[in-house]
C-alpha positions as CSV (number, residue, x, y, z in Angstrom):
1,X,161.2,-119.4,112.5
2,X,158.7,-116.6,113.1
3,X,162.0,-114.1,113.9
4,X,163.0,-115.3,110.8
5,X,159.4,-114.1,109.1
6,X,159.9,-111.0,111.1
7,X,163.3,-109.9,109.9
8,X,162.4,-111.0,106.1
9,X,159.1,-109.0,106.1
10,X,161.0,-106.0,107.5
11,X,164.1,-106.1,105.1
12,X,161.4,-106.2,102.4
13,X,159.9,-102.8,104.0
14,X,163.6,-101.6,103.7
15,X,163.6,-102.3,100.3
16,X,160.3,-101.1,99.2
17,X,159.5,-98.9,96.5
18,X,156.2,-98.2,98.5
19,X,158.7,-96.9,101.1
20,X,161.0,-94.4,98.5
21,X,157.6,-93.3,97.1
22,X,156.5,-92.3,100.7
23,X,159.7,-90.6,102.3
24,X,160.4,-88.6,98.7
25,X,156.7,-87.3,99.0
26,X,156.5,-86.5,102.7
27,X,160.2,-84.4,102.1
28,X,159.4,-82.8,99.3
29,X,155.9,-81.5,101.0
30,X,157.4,-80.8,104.0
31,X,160.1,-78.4,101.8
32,X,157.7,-76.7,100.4
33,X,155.3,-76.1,102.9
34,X,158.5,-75.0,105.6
35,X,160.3,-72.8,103.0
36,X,157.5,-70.8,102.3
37,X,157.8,-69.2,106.0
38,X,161.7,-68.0,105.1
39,X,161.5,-65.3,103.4
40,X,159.0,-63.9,106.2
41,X,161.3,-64.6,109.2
42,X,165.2,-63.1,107.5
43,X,165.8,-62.9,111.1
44,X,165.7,-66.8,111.7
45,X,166.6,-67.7,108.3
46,X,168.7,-65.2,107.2
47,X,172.1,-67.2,108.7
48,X,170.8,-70.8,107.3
49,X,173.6,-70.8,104.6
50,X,176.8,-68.6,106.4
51,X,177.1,-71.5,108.7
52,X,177.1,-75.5,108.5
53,X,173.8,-76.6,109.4
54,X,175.0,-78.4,112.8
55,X,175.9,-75.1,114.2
56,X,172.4,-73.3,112.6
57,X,170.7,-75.6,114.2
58,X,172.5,-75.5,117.9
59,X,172.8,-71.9,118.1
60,X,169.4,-70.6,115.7
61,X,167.1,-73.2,115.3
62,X,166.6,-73.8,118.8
63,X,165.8,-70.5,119.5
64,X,162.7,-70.7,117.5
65,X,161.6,-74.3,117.2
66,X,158.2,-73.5,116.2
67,X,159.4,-72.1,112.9
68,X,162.2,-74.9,111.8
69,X,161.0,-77.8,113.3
70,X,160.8,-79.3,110.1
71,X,164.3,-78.5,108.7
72,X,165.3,-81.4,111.2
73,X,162.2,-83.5,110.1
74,X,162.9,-82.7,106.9
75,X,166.5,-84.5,107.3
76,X,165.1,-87.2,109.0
77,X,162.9,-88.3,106.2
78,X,166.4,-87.4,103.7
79,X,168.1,-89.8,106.4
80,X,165.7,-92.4,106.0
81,X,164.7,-92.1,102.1
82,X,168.8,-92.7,102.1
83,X,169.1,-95.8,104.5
84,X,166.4,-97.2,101.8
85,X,168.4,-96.1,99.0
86,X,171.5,-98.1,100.8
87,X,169.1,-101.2,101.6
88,X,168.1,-101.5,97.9
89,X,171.7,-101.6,97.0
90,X,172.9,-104.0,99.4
91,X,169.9,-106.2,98.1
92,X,170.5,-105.6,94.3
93,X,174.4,-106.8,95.4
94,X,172.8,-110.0,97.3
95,X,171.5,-110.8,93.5
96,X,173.9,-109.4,91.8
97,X,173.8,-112.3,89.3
98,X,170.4,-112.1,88.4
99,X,170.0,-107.9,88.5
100,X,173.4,-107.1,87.4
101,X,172.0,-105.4,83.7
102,X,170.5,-102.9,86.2
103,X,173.6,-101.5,87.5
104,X,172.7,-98.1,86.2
105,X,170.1,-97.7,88.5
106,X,171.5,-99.1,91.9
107,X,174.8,-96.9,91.1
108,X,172.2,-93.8,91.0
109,X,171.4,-95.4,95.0
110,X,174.9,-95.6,96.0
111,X,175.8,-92.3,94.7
112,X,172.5,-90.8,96.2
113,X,173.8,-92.3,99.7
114,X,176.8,-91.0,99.3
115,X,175.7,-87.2,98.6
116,X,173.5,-87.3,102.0
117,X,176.6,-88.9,103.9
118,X,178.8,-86.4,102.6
119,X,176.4,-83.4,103.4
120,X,175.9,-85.0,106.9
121,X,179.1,-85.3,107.7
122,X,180.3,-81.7,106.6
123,X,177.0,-80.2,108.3
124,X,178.9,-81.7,111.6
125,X,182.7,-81.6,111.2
126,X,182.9,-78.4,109.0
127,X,182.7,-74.7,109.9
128,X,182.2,-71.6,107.9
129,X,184.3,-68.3,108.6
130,X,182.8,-64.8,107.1
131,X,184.3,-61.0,107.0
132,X,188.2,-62.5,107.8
133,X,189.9,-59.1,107.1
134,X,193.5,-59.7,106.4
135,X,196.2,-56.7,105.6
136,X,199.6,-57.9,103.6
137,X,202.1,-60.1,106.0
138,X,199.4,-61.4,108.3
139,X,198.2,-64.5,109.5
140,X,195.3,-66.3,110.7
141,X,195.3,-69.0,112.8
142,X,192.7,-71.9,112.1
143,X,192.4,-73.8,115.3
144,X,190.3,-76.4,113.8
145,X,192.3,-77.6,111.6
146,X,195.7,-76.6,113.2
147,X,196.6,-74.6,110.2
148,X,197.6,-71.0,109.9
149,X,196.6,-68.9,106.6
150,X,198.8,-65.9,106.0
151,X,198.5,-63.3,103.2
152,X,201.5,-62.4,101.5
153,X,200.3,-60.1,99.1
154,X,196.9,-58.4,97.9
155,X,196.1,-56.3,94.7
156,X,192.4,-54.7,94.1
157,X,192.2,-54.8,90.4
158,X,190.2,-52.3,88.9
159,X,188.8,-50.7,85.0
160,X,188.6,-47.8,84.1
161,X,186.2,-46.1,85.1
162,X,187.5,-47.0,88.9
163,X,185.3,-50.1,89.8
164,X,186.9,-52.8,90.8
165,X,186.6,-56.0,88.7
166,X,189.5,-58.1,90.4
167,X,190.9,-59.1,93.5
168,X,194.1,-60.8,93.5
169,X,195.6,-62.6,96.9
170,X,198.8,-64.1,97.0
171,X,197.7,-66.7,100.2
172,X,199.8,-69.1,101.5
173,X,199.0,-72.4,104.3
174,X,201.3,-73.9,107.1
175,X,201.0,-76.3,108.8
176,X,203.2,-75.4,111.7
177,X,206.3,-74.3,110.0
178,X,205.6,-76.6,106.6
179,X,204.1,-74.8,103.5
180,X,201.0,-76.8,102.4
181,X,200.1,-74.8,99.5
182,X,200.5,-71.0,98.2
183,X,198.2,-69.9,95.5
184,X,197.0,-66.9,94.3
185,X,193.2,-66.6,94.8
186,X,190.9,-64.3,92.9
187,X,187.2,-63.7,92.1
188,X,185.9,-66.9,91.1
189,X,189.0,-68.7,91.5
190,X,189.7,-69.8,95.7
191,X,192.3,-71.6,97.1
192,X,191.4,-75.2,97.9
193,X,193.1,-77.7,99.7
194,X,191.5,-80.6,100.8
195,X,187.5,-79.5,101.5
196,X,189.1,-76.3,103.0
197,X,187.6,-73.4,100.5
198,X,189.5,-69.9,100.6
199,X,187.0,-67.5,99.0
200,X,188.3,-63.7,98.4
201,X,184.9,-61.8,99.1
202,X,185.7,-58.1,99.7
203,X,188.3,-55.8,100.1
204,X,188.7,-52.5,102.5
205,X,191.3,-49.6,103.1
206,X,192.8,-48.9,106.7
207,X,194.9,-46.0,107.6
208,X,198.9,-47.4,108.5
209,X,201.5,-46.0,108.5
210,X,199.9,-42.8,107.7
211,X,198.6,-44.0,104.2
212,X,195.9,-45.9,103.0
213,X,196.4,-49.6,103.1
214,X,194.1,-52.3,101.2
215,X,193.1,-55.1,102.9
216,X,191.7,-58.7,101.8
217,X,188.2,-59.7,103.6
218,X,188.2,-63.3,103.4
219,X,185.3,-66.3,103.2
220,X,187.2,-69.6,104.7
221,X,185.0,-72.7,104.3
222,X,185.3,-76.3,105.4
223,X,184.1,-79.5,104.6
224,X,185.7,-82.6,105.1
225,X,182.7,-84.7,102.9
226,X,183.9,-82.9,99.6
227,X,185.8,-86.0,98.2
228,X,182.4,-88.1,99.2
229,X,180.3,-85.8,97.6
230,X,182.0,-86.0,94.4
231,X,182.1,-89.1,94.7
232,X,178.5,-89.7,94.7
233,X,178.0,-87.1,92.1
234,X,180.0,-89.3,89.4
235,X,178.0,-92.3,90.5
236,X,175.1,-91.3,89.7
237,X,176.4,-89.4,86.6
238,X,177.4,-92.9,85.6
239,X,174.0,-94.3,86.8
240,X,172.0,-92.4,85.0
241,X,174.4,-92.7,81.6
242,X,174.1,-96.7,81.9
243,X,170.3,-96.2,82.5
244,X,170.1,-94.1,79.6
245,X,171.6,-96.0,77.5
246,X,170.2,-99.7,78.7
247,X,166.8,-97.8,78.2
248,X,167.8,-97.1,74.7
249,X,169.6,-99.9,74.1
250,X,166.5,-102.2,74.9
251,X,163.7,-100.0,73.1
252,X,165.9,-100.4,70.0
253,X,165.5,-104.4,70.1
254,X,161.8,-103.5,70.9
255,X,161.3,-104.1,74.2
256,X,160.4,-101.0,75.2
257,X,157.9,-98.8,73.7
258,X,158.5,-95.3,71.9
259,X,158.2,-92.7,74.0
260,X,155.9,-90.2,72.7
């Protein structure tokens, strides 16, 4: 009986607003207080966002654990205001019958747990690749994902006056022998193929063959969470549409007052 009063009393502490008011206003403190050391210290925070945050925090962070010691915290607190998120949905679905004209606002929950699942799980199974400099006909292996990327042709687009405006990158992905995909990438416009991001960033001449040759510099990006993310993004778009319009809906019958 008194396990029982236990485990009640703590799911209730799961589900508390108290709880969400508590880990949103500790994290958001905790933000701003930490970020306003990063532009002082470029040399520590300078790599935060060319790598996933697994890998900044292995190979930077730990370096100087006096100055992040609350990005970690930070995503601790996230972690947690997230588990509550999930807790209040799983509840709100144990009453589903009685709570169910507050959909809107539990879908804003799920997609909210979603978004930090997705983000967790990219910030440990994806990887970030900057400055891949790639000359027409060649190929770079990507070991992660067993996949090669070759560039089969590469065009600097430029005005007028000589600036260039455009880079256009006919790129192509194997897997082994098998074409996945072959798009042509440009400014703006990457090749995608699922949560791999091929990003044409730069360009550069090398001398070959005595002449000038232009080469493609390349951003390649991972994340296997993408699908997650979005979606969580279009449950809580839908969330906060039924919310909207339940909120509406309600103050038109007069049950809720103006707002003013």
């Amino acid at each position: 009986m008194k396990i029982s009063i236990f485990v009640n009393k703590l799911w209730k502490l799961f589900c508390s607003l108290k709880l969400s008011i508590v880990l949103a206003s500790l994290t958001t403190l905790l933000a701003i207080g930490g970020s306003i050391m990063m532009p002082f210290n470029p040399r520590v925070f300078g790599g935060l966002d060319s790598m996933p945050l697994g890998i900044w925090l292995n190979e930077v962070a730990a370096q100087a654990p006096a100055m992040t010691w609350w990005i970690p915290a930070g995503g601790i607190l996230v972690a947690l205001l997230a588990f509550n998120a999930l807790c209040c949905f799983i509840d709100w679905l144990c009453h589903f019958r009685a709570r169910w004209r507050k959909c809107g606002e539990y879908l804003i929950h799920l997609g909210f747990v979603l978004i930090v699942a997705a983000f967790l799980w990219g910030s440990q199974a994806g990887f970030r690749s900057e400055n891949n400099g790639l000359l027409i006909g060649q190929s770079k292996p990507l070991p992660q994902l067993d996949l090669v990327l070759k560039l089969e042709a590469f065009e600097p687009v430029f005005n007028r006056n000589g600036r260039p405006v455009d880079m256009l990158n006919t790129l192509a992905l194997y897997d082994g022998g098998r074409l996945l995909k072959r798009a042509q990438a440009r400014t703006n416009h990457p090749l995608t193929w699922e949560g791999l991001v091929i990003i044409p960033a730069s360009y550069g001449q090398t001398m070959r063959g005595g002449r000038n040759q232009p080469y493609s510099i390349l951003t390649i990006n991972y994340d296997p969470g993408v699908n997650v993310a979005i979606t969580g993004s279009v449950a809580m778009g839908c969330g906060v549409l039924l919310t909207l319009c339940s909120f509406y809906r309600k103050r038109a019958r007069g049950d809720r007052p103006d707002i003013i």
